[in-house]
N, C-alpha and C positions, 0 to 999 in steps of 0.2 A: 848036965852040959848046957850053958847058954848058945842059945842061934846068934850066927854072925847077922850085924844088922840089915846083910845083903840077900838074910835067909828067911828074914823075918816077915812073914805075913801080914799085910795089912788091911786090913778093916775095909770091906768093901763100902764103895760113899750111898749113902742113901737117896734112893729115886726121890725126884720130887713127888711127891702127889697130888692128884689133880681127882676134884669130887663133880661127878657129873651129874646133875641134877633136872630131872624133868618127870614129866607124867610119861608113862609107858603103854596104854593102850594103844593100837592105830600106827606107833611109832618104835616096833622093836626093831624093824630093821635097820633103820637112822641110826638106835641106840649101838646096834652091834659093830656097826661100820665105823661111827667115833671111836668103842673100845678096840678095836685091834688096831684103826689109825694109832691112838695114845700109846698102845703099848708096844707098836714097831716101832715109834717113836723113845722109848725108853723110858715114861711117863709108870710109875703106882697109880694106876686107875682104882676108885673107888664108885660101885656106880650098882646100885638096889639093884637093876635089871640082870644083871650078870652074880648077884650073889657076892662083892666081894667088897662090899662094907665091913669095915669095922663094927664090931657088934658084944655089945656091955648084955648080959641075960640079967641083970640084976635092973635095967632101966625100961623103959619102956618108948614104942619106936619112935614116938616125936622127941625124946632125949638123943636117943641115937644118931638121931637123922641130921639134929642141930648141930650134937657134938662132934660130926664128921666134920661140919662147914667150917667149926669151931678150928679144928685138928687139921687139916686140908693147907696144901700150899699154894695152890692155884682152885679155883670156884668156874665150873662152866656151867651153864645155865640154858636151859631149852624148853622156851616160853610155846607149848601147842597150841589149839582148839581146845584141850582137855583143862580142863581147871584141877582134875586129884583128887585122891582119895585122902583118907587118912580124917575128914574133918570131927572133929570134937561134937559130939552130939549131944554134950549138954550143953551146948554154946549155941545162941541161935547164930544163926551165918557163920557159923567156927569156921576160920580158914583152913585149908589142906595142908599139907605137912611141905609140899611142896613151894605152896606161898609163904610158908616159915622160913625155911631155906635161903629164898632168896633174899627176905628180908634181913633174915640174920647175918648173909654174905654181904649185904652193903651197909647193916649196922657196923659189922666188924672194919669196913673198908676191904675185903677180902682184896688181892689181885682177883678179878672177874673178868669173865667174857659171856657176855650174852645172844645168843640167837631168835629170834621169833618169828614164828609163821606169818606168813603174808596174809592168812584168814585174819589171824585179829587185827594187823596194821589197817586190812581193806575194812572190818564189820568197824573199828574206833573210828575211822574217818566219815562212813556212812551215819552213825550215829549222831555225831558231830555235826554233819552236814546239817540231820533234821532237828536240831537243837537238845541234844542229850550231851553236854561238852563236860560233865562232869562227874565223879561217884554220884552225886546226891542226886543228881538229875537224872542219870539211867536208875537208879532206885525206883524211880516213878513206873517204870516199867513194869516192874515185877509185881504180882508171880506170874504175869501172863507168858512173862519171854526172858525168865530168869535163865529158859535152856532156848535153846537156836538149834536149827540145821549147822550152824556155821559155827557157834559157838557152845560148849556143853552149857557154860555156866558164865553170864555176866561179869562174874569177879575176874576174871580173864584180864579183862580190861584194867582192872583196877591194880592187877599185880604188873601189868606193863606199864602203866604211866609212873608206877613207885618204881620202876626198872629203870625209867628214863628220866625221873627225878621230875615229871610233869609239873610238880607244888614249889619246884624251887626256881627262883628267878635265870634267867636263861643266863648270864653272865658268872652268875654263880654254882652251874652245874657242873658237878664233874665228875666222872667215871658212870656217866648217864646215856654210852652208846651201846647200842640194842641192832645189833645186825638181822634184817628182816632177809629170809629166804621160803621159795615156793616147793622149791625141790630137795631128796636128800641130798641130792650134786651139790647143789648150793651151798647147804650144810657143809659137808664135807670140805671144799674149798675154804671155808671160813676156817675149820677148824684145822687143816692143814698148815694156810698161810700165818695162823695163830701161834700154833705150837709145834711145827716143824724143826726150829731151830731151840732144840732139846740144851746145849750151853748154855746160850742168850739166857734162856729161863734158868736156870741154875740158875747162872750170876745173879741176873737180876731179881732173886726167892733170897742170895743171899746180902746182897745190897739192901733189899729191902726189912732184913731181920738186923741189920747193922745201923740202920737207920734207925728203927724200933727201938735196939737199946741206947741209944741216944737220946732218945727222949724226940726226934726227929718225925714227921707224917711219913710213911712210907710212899 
């Protein structure tokens, strides 16, 4: 017997998902207070801290990590004090798995939103001040103060200025805003006023893959 079409089942629609991406020491309670915000919101949270990554056993975790960012419909990002773990030790200066991420979120043009601590906003501006205004410049520094009180690790720095597009001409920037907060309140309101309006983002996830096969920038 066929179901009348008034009886027929449909296909529940699929959450967007959203990959939260940050260092975790220092910062689980931030982390947990994003994930229950995202997921009353009605968000697929995808997010190391909470275990609920997509996860390939045939790959290995900087594969996994990128191919979330890859797979991910929304990119949130939370730039700490902590620079990461994960770094490649036959690499001298290997970057963390975390500085992959982001990079790979704005190679891709992911839709992103980024947060970062007011520690690195204040230590990049103090550095600045005293003439360290660039990678190559704060190198000079190192090994003496590769780690800080303030900072674990210099590269800190250098994954925020690729955050904010520091190397590209200021007229030519775009999707180069970096929302700095001191507190997890902070935080939280950002991410709230962000993705509170759970439709909005639908549409616009699906405007944006319409555009895509177009051949269109998203």
């Amino acid at each position: 017997m066929i179901a009348s079409p008034s009886k027929t089942k449909r296909a529940p629609a699929r959450r967007p998902t959203v990959l939260v991406s940050s260092t975790v020491y220092g910062y689980e309670e931030l982390l947990e207070r994003i994930y229950t915000r995202l997921t009353e919101f009605g968000y697929d949270v995808w997010m190391s801290h909470k275990g609920t990554m997509p996860v390939s056993s045939n790959v290995s975790n900087f594969e996994n990590c990128l191919r979330a960012v890859e797979k991910c419909d929304l990119f949130l990002g939370v730039i700490t004090p902590n620079y990461g773990s994960g770094q490649d030790k036959k690499v001298k200066h290997g970057i963390s798995i975390f500085h992959q991420e982001i990079r790979r979120a704005i190679s891709l043009n992911k839709l992103r939103w980024l947060l970062v601590h007011d520690h690195v906003v204040l230590a990049r501006t103090l550095l600045r001040g005293l003439g360290y205004k660039s990678k190559n410049e704060r190198a000079k520094l190192a090994p003496q103060f590769e780690k800080t009180p303030v900072l674990e690790d210099l590269r800190v720095l250098d994954l925020y200025e690729e955050a904010i597009k520091h190397d590209t001409p200021l007229s030519e920037r775009r999707g180069n805003w970096v929302q700095p907060f001191r507190t997890n309140d902070d935080a939280n309101v950002f991410v709230i006023s962000q993705f509170h309006r759970y439709q909005e983002a639908e549409a616009f996830i699906n405007e944006n893959f319409a555009n895509a096969a177009k051949g269109g920038n998203p």
